[in-house]
N, CA, C and O atoms as CSV, one atom per row, in Angstrom:
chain,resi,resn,atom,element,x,y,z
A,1,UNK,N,N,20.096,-77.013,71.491
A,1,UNK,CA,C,20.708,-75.765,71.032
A,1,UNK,C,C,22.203,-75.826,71.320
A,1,UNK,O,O,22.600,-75.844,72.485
A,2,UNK,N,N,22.891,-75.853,70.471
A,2,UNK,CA,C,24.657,-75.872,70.002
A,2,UNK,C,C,25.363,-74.128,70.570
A,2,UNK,O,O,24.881,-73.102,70.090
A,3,UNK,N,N,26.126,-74.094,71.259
A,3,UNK,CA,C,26.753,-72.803,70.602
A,3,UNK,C,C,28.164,-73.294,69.976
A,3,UNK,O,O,28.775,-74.270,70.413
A,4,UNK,N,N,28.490,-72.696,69.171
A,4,UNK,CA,C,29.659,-72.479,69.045
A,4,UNK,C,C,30.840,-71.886,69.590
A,4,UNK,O,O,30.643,-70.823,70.178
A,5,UNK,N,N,32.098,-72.332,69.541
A,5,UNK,CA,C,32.934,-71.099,70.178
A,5,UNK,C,C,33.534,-70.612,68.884
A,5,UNK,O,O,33.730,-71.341,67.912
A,6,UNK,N,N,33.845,-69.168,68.949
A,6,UNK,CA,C,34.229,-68.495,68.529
A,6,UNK,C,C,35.780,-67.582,69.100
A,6,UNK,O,O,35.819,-66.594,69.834
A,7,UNK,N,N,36.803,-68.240,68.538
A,7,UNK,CA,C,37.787,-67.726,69.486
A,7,UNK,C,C,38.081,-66.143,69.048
A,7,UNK,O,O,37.859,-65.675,67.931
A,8,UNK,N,N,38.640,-65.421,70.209
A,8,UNK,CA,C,39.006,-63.967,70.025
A,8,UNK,C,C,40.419,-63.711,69.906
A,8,UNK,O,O,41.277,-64.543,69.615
A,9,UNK,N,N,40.556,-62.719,70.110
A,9,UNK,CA,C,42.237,-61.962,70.184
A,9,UNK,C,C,42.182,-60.727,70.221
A,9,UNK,O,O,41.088,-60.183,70.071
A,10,UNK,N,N,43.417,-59.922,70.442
A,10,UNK,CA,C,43.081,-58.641,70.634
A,10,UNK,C,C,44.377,-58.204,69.321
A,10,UNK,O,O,45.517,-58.492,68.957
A,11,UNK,N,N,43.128,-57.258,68.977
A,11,UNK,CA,C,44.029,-56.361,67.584
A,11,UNK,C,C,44.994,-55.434,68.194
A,11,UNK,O,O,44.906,-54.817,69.256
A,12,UNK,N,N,45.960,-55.455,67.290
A,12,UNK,CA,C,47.335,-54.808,67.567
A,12,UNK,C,C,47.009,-53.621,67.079
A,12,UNK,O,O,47.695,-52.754,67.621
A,13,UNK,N,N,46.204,-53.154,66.230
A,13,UNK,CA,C,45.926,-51.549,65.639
A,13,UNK,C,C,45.177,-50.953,66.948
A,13,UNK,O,O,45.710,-50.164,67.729
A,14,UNK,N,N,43.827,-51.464,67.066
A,14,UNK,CA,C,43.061,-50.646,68.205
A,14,UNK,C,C,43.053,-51.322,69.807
A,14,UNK,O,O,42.536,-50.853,70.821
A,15,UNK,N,N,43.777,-52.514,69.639
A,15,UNK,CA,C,44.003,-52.273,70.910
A,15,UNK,C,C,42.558,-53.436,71.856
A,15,UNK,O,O,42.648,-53.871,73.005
A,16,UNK,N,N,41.376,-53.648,70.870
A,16,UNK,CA,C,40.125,-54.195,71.017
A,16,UNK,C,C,40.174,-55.615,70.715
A,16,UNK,O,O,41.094,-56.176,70.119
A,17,UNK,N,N,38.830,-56.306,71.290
A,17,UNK,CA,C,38.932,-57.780,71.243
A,17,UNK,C,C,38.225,-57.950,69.875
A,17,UNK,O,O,37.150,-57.446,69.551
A,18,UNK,N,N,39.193,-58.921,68.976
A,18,UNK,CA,C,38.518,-59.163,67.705
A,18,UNK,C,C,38.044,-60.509,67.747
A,18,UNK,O,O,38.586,-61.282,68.538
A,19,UNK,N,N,36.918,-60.991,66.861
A,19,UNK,CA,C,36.973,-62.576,66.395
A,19,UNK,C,C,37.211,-62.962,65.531
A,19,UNK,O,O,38.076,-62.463,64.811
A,20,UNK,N,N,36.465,-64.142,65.197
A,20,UNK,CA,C,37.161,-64.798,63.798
A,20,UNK,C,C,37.832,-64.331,63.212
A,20,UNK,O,O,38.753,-63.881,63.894
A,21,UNK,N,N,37.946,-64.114,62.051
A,21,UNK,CA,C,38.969,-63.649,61.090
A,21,UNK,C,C,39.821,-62.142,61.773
A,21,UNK,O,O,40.993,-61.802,61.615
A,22,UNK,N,N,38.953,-61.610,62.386
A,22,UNK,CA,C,39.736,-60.420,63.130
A,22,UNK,C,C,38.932,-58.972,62.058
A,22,UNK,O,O,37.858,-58.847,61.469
A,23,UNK,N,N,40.371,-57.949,62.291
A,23,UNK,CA,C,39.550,-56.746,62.037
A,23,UNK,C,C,40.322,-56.372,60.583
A,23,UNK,O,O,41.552,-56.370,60.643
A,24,UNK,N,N,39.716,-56.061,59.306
A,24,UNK,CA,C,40.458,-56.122,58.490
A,24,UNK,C,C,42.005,-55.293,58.236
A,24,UNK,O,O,42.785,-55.470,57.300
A,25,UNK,N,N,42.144,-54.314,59.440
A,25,UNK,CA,C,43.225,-53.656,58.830
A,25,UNK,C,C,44.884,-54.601,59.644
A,25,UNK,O,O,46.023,-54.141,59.725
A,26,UNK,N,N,44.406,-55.880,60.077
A,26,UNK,CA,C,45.427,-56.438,60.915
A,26,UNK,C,C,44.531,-58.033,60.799
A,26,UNK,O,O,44.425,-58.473,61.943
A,27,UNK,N,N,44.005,-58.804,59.965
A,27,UNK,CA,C,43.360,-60.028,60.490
A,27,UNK,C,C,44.526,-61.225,61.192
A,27,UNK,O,O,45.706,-61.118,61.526
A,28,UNK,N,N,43.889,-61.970,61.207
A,28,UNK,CA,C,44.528,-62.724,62.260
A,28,UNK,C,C,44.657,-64.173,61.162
A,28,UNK,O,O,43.863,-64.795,60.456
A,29,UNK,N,N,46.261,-64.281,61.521
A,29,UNK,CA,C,46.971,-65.263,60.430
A,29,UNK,C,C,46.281,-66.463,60.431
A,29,UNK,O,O,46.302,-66.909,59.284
A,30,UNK,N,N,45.784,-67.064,61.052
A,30,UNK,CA,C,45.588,-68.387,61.185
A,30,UNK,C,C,43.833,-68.586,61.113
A,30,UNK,O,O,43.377,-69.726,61.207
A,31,UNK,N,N,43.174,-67.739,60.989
A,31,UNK,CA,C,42.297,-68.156,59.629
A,31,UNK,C,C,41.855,-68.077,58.455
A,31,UNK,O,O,40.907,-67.490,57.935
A,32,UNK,N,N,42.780,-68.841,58.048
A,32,UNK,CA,C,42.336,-68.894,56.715
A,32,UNK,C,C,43.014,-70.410,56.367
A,32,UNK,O,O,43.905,-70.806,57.119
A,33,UNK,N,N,42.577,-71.283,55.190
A,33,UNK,CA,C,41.553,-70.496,54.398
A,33,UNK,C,C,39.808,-70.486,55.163
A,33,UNK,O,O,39.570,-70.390,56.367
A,34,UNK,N,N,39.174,-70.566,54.464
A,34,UNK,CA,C,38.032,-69.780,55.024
A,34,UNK,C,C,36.796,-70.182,53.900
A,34,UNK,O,O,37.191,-70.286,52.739
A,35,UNK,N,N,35.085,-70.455,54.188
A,35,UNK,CA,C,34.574,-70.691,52.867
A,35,UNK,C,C,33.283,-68.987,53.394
A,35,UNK,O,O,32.467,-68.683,54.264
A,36,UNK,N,N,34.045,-68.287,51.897
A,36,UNK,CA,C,33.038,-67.360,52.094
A,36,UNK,C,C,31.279,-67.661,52.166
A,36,UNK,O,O,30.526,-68.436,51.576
A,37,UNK,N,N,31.140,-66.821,53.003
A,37,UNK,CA,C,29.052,-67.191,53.184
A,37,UNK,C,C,28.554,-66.190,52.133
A,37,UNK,O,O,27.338,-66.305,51.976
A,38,UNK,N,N,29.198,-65.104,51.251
A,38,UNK,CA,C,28.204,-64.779,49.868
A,38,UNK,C,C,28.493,-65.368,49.089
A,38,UNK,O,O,27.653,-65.397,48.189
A,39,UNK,N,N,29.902,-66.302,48.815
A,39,UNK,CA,C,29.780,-66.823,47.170
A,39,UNK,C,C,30.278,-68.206,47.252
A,39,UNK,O,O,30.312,-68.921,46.251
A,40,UNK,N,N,30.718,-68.660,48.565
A,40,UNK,CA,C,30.488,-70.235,48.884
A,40,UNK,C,C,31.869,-70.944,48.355
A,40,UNK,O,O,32.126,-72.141,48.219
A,41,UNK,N,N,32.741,-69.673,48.083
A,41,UNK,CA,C,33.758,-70.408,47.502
A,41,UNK,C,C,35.027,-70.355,48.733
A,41,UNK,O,O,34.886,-69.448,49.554
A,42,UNK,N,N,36.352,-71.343,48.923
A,42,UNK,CA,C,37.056,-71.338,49.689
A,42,UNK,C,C,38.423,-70.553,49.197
A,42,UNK,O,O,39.291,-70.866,48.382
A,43,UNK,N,N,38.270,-69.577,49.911
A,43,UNK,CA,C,39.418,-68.617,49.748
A,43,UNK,C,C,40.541,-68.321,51.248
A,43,UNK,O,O,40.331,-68.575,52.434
A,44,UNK,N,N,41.875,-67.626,50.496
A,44,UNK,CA,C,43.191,-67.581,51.498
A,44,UNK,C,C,43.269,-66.648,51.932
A,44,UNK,O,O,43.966,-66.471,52.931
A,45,UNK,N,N,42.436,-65.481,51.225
A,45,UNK,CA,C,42.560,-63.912,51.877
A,45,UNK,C,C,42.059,-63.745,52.615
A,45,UNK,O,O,40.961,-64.265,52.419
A,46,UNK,N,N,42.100,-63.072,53.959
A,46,UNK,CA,C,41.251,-62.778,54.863
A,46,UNK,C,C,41.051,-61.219,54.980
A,46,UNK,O,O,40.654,-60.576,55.951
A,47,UNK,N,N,41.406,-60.814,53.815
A,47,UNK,CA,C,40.548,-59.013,53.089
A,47,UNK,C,C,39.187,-59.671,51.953
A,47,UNK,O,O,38.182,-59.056,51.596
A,48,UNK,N,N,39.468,-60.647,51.700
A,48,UNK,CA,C,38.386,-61.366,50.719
A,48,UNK,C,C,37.177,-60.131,50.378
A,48,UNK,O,O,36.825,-59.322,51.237
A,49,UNK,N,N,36.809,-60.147,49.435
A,49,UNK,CA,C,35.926,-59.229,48.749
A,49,UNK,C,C,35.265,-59.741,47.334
A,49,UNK,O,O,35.894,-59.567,46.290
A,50,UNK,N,N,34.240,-60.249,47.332
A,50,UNK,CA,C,33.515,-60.500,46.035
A,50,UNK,C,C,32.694,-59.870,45.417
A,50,UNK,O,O,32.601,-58.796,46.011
A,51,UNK,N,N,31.907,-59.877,44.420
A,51,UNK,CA,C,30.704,-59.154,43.942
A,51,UNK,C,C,29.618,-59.891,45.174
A,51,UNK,O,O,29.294,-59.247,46.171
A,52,UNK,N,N,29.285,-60.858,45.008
A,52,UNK,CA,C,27.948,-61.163,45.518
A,52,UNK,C,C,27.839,-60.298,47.049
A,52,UNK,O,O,26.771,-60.032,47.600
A,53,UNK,N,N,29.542,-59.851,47.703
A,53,UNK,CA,C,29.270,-59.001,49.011
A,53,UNK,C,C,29.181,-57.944,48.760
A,53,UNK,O,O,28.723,-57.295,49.701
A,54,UNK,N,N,29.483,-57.162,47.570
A,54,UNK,CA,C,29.379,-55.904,47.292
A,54,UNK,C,C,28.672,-54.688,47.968
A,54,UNK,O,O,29.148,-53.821,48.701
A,55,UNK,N,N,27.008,-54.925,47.373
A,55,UNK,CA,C,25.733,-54.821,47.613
A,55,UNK,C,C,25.339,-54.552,49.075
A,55,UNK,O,O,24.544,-53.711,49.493
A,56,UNK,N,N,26.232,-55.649,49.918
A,56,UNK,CA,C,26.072,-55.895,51.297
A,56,UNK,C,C,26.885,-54.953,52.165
A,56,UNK,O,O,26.394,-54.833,53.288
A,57,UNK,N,N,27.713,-54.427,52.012
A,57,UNK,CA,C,28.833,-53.572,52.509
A,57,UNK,C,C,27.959,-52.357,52.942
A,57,UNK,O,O,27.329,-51.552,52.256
A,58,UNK,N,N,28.151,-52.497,54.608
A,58,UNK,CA,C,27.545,-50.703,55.014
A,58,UNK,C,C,28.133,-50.329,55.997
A,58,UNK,O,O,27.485,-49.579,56.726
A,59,UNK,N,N,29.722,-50.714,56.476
A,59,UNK,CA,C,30.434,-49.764,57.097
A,59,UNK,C,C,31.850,-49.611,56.505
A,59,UNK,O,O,32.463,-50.378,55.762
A,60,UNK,N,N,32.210,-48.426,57.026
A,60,UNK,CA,C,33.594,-47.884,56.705
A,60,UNK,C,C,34.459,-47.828,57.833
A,60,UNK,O,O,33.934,-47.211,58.760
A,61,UNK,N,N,35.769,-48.318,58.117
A,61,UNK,CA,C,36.183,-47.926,59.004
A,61,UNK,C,C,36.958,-45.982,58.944
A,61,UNK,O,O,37.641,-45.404,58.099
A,62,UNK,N,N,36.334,-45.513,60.410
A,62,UNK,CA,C,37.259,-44.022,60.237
A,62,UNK,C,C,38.618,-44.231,60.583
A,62,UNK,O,O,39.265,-43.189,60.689
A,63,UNK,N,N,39.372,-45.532,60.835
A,63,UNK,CA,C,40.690,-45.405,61.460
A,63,UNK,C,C,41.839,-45.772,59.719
A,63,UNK,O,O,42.954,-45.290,59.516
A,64,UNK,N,N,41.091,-46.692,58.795
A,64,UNK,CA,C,41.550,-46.982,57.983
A,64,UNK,C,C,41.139,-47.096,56.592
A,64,UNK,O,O,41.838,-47.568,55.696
A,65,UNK,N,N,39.901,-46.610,56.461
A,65,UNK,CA,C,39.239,-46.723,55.076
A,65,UNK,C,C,38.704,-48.037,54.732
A,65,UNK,O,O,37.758,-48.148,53.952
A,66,UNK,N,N,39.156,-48.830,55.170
A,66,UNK,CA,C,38.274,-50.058,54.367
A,66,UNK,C,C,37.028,-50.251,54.576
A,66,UNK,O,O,36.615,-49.660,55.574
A,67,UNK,N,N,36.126,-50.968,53.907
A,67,UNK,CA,C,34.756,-51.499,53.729
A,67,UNK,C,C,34.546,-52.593,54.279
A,67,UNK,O,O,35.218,-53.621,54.202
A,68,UNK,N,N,33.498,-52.370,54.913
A,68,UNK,CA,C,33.030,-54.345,55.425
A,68,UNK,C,C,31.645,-54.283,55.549
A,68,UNK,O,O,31.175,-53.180,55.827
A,69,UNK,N,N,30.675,-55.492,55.362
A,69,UNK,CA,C,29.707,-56.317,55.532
A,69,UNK,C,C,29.033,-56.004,57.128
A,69,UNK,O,O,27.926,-55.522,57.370
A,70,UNK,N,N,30.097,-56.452,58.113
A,70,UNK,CA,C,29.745,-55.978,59.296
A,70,UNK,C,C,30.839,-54.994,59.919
A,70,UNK,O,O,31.973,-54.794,59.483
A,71,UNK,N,N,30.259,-54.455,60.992
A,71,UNK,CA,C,30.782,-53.362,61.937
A,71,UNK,C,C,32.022,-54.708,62.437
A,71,UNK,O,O,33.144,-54.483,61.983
A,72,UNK,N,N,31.932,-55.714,63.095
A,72,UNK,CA,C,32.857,-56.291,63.822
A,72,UNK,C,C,34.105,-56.576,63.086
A,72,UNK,O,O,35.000,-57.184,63.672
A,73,UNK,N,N,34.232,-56.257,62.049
A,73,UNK,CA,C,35.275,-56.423,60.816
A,73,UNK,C,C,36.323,-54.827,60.850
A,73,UNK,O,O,37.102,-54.452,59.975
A,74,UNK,N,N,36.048,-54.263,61.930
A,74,UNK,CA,C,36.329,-52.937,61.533
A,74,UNK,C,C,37.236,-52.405,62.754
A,74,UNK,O,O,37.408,-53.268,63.616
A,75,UNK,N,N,37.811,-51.246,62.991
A,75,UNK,CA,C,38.191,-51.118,64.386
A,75,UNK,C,C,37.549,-49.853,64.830
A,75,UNK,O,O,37.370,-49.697,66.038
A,76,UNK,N,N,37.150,-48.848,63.911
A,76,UNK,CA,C,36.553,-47.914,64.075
A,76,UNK,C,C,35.178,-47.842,63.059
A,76,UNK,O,O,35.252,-47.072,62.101
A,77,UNK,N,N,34.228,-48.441,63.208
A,77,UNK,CA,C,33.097,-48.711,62.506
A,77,UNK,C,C,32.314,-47.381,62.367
A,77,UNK,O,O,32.358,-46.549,63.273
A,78,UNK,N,N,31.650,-47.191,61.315
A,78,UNK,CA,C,30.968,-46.383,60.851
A,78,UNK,C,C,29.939,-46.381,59.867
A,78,UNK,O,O,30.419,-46.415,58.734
A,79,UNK,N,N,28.681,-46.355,59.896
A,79,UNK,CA,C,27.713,-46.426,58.569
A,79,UNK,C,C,28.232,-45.909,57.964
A,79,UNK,O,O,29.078,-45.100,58.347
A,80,UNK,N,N,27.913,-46.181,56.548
A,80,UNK,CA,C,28.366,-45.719,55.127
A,80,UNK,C,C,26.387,-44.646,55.119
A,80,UNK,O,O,25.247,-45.077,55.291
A,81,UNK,N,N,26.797,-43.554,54.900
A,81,UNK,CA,C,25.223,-42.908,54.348
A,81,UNK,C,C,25.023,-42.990,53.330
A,81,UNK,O,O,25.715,-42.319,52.564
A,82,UNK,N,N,24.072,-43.773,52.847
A,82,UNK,CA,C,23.313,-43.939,51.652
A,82,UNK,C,C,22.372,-42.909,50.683
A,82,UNK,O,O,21.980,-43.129,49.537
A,83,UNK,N,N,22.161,-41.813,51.455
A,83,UNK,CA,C,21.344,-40.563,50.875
A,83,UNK,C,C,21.998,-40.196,49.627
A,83,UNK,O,O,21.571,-39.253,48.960
């Protein structure tokens, strides 16, 4: 059994420890590029957004509005309600 490391940093918006790519409203310059895991393609943005993640998206941040896949992408995470 492998782990990986995963390096951190701390976001300049909230102040919190981010990883990889970081938190979208501040990511962190130096990764990218990057091969997305929904559409397998290698991209420079690290806001990256495709159709195939669309679907997948179920939080919002309350500090900045954006959408993400996961909560750790976020600085103030929030379910999106689906009702």
């Amino acid at each position: 059994m492998s782990k990986e490391y995963v390096q951190t940093y701390i976001c300049p918006t909230c102040n919190k420890r981010a990883s990889g790519r970081g938190h979208m409203c501040h990511p962190f310059e130096g990764a990218t590029p990057f091969e997305c895991e929904f559409c397998e393609k290698t991209v420079d943005n690290p806001r990256h957004v495709c159709s195939s993640m669309l679907d997948k998206i179920e939080y919002i941040c309350k500090n900045c509005g954006r959408l993400a896949v996961y909560d750790s992408n976020l600085c103030q995470p929030q379910p999106i309600d689906t009702d």
